[in-house]
N, C-alpha and C positions, 0 to 999 in steps of 0.2 A: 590564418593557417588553414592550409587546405583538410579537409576530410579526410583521412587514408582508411575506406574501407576495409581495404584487403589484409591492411598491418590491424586491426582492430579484428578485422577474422581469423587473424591468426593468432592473435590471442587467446582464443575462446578454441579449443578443443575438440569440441562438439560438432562445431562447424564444419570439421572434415569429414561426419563419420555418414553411413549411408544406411536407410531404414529402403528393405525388401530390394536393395540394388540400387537405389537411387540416392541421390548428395538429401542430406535430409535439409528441409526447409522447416526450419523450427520459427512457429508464428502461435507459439503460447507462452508468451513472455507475461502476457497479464495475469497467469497462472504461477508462474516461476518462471525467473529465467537462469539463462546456463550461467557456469562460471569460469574468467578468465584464468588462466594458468597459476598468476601471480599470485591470486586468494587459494587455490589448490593448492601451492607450494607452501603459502604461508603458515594453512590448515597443518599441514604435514610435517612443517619445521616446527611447529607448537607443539603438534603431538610429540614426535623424536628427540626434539632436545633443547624447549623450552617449556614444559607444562609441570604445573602442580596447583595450586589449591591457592587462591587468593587473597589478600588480605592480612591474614592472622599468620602467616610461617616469617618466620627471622632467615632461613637458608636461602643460599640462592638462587635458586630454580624460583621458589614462591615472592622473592622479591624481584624477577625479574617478569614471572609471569602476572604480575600486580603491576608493576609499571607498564605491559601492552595491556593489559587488561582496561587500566584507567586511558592509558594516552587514548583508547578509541572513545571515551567519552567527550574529549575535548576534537577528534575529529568529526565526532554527529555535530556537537555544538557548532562548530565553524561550518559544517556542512547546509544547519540549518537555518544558520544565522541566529539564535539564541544567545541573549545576552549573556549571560551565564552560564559554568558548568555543570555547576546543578542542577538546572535544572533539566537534566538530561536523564531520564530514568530508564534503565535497560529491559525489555522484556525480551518473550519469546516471541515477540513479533504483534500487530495492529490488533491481533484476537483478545491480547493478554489486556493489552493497553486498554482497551475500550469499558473492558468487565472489571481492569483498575479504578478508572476514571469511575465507573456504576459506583461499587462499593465503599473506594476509599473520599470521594466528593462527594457524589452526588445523594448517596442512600439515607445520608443521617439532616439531608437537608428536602428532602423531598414530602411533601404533604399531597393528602388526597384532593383532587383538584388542581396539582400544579399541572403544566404543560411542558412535554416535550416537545420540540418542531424540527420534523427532520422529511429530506426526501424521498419521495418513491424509489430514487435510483440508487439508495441506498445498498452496502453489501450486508448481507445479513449479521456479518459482526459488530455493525458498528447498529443495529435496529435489536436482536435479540438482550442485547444489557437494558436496555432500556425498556424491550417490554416486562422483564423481572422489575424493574420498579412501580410500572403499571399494574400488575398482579398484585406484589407485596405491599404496596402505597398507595392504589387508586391513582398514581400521576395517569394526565392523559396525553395519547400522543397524538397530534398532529402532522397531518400527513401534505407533503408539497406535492405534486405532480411535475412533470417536464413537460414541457409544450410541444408540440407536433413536431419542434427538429429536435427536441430532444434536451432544449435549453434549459437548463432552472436558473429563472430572472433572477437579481437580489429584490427585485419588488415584487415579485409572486410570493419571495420566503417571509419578505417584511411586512405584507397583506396577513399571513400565518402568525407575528409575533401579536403579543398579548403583554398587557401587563400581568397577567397569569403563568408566561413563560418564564420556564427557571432553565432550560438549556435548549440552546441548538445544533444539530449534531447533523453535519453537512459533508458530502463528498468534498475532495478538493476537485480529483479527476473521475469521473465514472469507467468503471472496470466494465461495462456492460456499451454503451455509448459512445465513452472517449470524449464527454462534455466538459469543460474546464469551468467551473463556479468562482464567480468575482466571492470568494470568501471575505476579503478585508472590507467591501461594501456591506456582505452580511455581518461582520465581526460588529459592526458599526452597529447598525439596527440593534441588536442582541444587544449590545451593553447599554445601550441608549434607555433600557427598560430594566437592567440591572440582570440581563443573564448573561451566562456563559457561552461560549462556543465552543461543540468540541468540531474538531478535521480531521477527517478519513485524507492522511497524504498517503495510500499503500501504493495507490497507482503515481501520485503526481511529479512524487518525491524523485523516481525515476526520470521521469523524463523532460524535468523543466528544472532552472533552480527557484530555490525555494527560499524565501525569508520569513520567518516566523515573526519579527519582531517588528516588520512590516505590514506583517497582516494582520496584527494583535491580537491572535487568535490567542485559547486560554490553555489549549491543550492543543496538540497535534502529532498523530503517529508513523509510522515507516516501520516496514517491515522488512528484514533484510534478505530474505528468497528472492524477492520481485528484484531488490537492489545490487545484484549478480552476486550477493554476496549466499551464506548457509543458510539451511531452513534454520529454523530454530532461535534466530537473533531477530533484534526488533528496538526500536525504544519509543518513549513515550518524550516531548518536549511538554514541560506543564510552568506556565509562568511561579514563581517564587511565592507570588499572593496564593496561588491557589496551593501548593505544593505545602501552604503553614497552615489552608484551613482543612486538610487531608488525614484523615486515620488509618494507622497501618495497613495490609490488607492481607499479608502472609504475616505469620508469627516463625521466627527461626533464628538462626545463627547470622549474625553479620545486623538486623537490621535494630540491633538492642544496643544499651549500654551497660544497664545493671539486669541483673533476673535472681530475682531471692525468691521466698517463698509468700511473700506474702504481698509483694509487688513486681512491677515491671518499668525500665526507662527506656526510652526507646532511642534510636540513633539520629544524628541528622537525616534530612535528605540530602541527594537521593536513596542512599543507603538504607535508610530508613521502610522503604517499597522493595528493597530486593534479598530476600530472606534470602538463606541457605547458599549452599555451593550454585555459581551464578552459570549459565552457556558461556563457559569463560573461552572456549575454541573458539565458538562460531559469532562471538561479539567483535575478537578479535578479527576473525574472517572478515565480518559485514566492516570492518574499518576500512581494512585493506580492497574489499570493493568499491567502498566511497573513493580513497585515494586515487585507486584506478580510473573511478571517471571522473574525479578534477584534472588527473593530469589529460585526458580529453579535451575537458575542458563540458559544465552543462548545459552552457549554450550554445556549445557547437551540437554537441548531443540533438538537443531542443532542436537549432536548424535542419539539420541529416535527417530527424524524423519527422519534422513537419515534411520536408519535402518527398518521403516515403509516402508521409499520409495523401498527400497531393496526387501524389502519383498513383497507389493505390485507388484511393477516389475516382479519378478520372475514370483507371479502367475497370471497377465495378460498375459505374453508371452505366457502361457501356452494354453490362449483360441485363437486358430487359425481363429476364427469367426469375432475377435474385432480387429478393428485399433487406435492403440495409435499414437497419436501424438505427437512426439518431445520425445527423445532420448538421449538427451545427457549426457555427463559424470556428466558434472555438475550438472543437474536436482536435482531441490527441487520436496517433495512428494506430486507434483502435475499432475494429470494424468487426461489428456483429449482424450476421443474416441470415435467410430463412433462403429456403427454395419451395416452389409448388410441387406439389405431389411429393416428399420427399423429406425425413424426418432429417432433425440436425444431428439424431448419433449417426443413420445410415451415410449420411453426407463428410460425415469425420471421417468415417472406415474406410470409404474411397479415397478421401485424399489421403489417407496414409499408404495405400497402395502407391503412393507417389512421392511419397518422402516426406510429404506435408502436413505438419505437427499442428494441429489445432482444436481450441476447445468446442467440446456440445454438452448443454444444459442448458440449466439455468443461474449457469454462473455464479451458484449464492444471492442472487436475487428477486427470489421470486415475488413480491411485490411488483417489482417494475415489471416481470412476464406477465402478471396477471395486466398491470395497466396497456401493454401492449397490444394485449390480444393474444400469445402464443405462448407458450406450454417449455420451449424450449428453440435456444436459436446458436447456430456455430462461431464462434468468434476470433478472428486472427487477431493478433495485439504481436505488434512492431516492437522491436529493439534496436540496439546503439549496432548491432554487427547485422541487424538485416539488410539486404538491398533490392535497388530496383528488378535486377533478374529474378529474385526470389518472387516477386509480387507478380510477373509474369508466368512463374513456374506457377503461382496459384489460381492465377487466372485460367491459365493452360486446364488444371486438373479439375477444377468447377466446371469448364467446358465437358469435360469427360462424365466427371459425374453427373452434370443435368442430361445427357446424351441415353445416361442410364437410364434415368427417373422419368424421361417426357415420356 
């Protein structure tokens, strides 16, 4: 089936609108991306004349907004390929999951001297839970590098394992890079010594499909802004074994069975992990944006942006001015760079005189800025509605802006 860019632009909204007079080119999907009409409407039929309160209401408004509420847990599962429903746990997105994962596994198994091993290219939500264990536990963490394109080998991270190691907590994609990590070769190492793996999918989950049950990871997250769907939705996939050696981590309504005075029963999972009134909209939303891109299809996805990133690629090479960052084979159509003489906010502000939406920092990773060498770099990250003319609009405006800067 062929690609239909234009009907997939026209989906998306956004796509038409124009920033200082110009069509905007929106190239911060690695930040968030926009959302299709479909999940807008659906938002808006939940709110008008499907929504109440989940779970516990007998009417039916609550039992209807209980059945989309649940049916989206059985679309992450198929989404992710997850054996089970279960274990499908909802947050507010990769940030929640990660400082779940810290508390409710890892904190009551963690001893001084154990070992964390995780990436330089790490984003700082999936490095900050783990240095609270390091503070409160003495665990140590262990740090991988990326090799000069930007690669983390599985035999650099398995060089890092120890029989000391209790978890390893790996990008799938880097949001900084666009390096794709053979995780199921590292899931391998890791268990082979009796740890864990946790996976950052925020960025992956987007733009490739994904099988969890293939890569035997133990935990893996998605966040559902990145996944065209609302801020605020997100889940956690956590294998069944791990999900029975887990202690609650929120205390509230929905994750109990009995609460007396003098004790406490708690519910199954997942439920168990999701106290109180849940983001029952925007869980719902992030469903209805997965649906949207199966009926795409994510390997057509997958192809349309490898070949953006191709393409892309080519013509940055071409500018001998700009330094890209991270190179490798693997690379998703995410491109991060620098210019001489010329900071990466001053380089944002120009191309936004041009329509052109892109991020400058340090992306939440400052680790890997410092391994770099640089302070802060601009980064475009590609989606399902971007195209070749857009990547030309960007080339275009880099042109202008180094014109500025030389």
């Amino acid at each position: 089936m062929t690609y239909d860019i234009a009907k997939i632009r026209a989906d998306f909204p956004a796509t038409s609108l124009k920033v200082h007079g110009k069509p905007l080119v929106y190239l911060d999907n690695g930040a968030s991306a926009q959302k299709p009409q479909r999940v807008i409407d659906v938002i808006t039929r939940t709110y008008s004349s499907e929504y109440a309160n989940v779970h516990r209401g007998l009417h039916y408004l609550s039992n209807l907004a209980t059945e989309n509420y649940e049916a989206a847990r059985g679309v992450v599962q198929g989404f992710l390929g997850a054996a089970h429903e279960d274990e499908i746990i909802f947050t507010r997105g990769s940030t929640e999951a990660f400082n779940l994962i810290s508390y409710a596994w890892a904190e009551p198994r963690i001893q001084a001297g154990d070992e964390i091993v995780l990436s330089t290219a790490e984003h700082h939500a999936n490095i900050v839970p783990w240095h609270f264990l390091r503070e409160r536990h003495g665990a140590k963490l262990i740090w991988v590098d990326p090799d000069v394109n930007g690669d983390i080998s599985p035999e650099s991270v398995g060089t890092a394992i120890t029989e000391r190691t209790k978890i390893v907590a790996i990008t799938h994609m880097s949001n900084v890079l666009g390096t794709v990590v053979d995780v199921k070769r590292i899931a391998e190492m890791a268990h082979a010594v009796g740890a864990i793996i946790v996976v950052d999918g925020s960025q992956s989950a987007v733009h490739m499909p994904v099988d969890v049950a293939d890569l035997d990871c133990d935990f893996f997250t998605i966040t559902g802004h990145k996944l065209y769907g609302p801020s605020g939705s997100g889940a956690l996939y956590a294998k069944r074994e791990r999900l029975a050696e887990m202690r609650p981590w929120h205390g509230g309504g929905d994750m109990i069975r009995v609460v007396g005075k003098e004790e406490v029963t708690y519910n199954d999972a997942p439920h168990k992990f999701e106290a109180g009134t849940p983001p029952i909209v925007q869980i719902i939303g992030m469903a209805e944006a997965i649906r949207y891109m199966q009926s795409v299809g994510m390997d057509a996805i997958a192809a349309h942006e490898n070949a953006l990133r191709d393409y892309a690629r080519a013509q940055l090479d071409g500018l001998n001015w700009l330094s890209v960052q991270g190179n490798s084979a693997s690379k998703g159509a995410i491109f991060s760079f620098t210019m001489e003489g010329a900071h990466a906010h001053d380089i944002s502000t120009v191309l936004d005189r041009y329509g052109v939406a892109v991020r400058a920092g340090h992306h939440c990773c400052q680790p890997l800025m410092e391994h770099l060498g640089v302070t802060a770099t601009c980064r475009a990250s590609f989606g399902m509605y971007n195209s070749t003319e857009e990547v030309d609009v960007l080339v275009e405006s880099l042109g202008k802006a180094q014109a500025l800067f030389a």
